[in-house]
N, C-alpha and C positions, 0 to 999 in steps of 0.2 A: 291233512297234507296240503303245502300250502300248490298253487296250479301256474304254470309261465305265461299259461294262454286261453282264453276264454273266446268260443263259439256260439254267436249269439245270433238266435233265430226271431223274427218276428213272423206273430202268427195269428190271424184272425181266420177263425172256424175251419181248421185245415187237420182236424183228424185223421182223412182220409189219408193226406200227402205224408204227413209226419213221420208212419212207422220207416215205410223206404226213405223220407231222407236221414232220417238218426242213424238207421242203419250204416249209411256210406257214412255218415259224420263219423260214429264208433269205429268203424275199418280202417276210416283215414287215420283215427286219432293215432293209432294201433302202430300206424309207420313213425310217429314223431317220437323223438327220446325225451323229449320234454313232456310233464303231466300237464294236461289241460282239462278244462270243465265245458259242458253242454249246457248252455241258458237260451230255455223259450221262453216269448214274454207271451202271454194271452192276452192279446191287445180286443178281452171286452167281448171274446167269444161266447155263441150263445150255443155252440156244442160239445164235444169231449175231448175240445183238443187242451185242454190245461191234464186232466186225467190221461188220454194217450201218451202226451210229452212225459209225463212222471213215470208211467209204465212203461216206455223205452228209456229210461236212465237219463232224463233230464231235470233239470231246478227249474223250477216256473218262476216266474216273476208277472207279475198282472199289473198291466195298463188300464186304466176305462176310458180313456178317450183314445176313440177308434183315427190315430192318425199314424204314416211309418216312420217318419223320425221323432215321434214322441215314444214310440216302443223300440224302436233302436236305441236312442237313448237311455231309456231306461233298462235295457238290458245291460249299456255300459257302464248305468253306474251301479247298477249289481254286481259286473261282475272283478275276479279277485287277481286276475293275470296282466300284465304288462303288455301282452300284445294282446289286440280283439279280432276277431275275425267275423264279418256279418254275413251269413248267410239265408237264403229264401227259403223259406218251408216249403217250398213245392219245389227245389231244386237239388239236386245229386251232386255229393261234391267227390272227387275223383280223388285218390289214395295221392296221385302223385302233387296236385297241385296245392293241397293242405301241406306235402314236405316241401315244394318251391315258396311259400309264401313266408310258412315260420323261417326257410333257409335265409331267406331275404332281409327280415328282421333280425337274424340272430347273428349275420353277419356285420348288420348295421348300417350297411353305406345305401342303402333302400330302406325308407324309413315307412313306405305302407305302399297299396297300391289295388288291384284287382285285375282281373280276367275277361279274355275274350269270351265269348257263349256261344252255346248249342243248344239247338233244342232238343227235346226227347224224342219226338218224332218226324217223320221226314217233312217239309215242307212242300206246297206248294211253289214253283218261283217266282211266282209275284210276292210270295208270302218272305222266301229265303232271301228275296233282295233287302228286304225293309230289316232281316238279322245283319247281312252283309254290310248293307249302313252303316248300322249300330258298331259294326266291328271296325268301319274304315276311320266313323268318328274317336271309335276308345283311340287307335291308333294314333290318329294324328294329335289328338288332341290330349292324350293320357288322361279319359275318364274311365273312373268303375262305373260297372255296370252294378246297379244294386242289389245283385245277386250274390254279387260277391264282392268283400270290401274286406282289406288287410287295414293295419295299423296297429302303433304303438298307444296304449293310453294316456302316455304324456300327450301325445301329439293331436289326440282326441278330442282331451281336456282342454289342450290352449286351442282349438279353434271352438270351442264349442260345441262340439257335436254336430248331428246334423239341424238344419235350420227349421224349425218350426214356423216359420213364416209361408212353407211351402205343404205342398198334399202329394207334392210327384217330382221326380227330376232332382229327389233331394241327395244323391249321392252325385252328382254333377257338381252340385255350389258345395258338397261338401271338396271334393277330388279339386275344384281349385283353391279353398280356402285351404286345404293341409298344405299342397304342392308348394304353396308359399312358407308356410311354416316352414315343410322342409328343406326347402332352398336355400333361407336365413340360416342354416344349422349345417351347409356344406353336406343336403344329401338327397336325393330323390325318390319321385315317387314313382311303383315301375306295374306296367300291365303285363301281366304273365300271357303268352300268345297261346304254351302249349305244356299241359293238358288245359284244353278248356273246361270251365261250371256249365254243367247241365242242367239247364229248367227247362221247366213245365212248358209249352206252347200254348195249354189253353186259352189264354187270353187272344192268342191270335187267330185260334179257330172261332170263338165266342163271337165274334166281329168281323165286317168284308173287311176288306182292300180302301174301300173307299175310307172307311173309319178310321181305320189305320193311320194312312196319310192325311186325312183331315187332322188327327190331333196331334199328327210331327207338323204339318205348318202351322197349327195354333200354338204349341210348345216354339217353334223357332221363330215365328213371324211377331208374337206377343207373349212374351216369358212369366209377364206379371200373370200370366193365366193361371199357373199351378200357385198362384195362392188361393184359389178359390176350390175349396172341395169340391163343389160342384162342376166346374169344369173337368177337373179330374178324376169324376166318376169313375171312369176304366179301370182307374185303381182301387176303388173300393165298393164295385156293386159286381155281382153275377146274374146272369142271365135266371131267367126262373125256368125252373122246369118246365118241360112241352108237354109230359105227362102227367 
């Protein structure tokens, strides 16, 4: 059966998150009239999350180089739908905003876009300022968050995908590389406000305040920084256990 739309997860060692997020993915899917497909990519996992993803009703697709727009990527070019939808393995997508995203594509004159966020548990306010941000900047400046990222795979293809030159912020230089695409094509790119994608907070509890803001003014004071893995740790180490 051929699918309109393809949900594509990247996922390094995320077992644990996977069964609840496929879950809300399957539920969502459940509201759209259109068939779509479930692609995890196991971006070089060294636990169960390729086996998890297949036992919740997903197609794996495997990465080995542990980067998030090389396994974004390679989710899209797995997969067989017209429109893509990228979603975080540690994030809950919400029944109604998977029907506003396809509605958005299927209608046409929105040619891709993402969502505001929430996190799963309540914040601190020093903690819920630095979401607030994030939400005033998607706003003003119509970036996804890369938690959640809509799109046509024409529209994909002619930018590129996301930019492997980068280790973070890569749905940023993606959100203005399309927004022009779709400009050229008489159509835009749109941030859905409401339902918002729910993610994970851990990374904001893993880390103070002070870390936090250290690597939003290293991200906005010198941008050339997320080419360096290294500086972009945050996105790809965890704390080690205390026990």
């Amino acid at each position: 059966m051929s699918v309109s739309y393809s949900i594509v997860l990247p996922a390094y060692n995320e077992e644990s998150h996977l069964p609840g997020t496929l879950a809300s993915v399957h539920a969502a899917m459940k509201m759209v009239p259109e068939p779509g497909e479930i692609i995890v990519v196991d971006n070089n996992s060294s636990d169960r999350t390729a086996e998890v993803a297949r036992a919740n009703g997903a197609r794996v697709v495997f990465e080995p180089i542990n980067q998030i727009s090389r396994a974004r990527n390679a989710g899209a070019a797995a997969a067989q739908g017209a429109w893509l939808v990228f979603l975080d393995a540690d994030t809950l997508l919400p029944s109604g905003l998977l029907v506003r995203a396809i509605e958005n594509l299927r209608e046409g004159k929105i040619a891709g876009g993402g969502s505001l966020m929430e996190m799963d548990v309540p914040l601190a306010p020093r903690l819920q300022r630095i979401v607030d941000l994030w939400s005033w900047a998607g706003r003003r400046y119509q970036w996804a968050a890369g938690s959640f990222v809509y799109c046509t795979k024409e529209g994909f293809d002619a930018v590129g995908g996301f930019s492997l030159k980068v280790y973070a912020a890569e749905e940023i230089f993606f959100s203005i590389a399309y927004k022009k695409w779709a400009r050229r094509r008489g159509r835009t790119f749109r941030i859905i406000e409401s339902p918002r994608v729910v993610t994970s907070a851990r990374k904001m509890l893993w880390y103070s305040p002070a870390q936090l803001i250290g690597l939003f003014l290293m991200m906005t004071l010198c941008p050339i920084s997320v080419r360096s893995k290294r500086l972009c740790a945050f996105w790809y180490r965890r704390p080690k256990p205390t026990t």
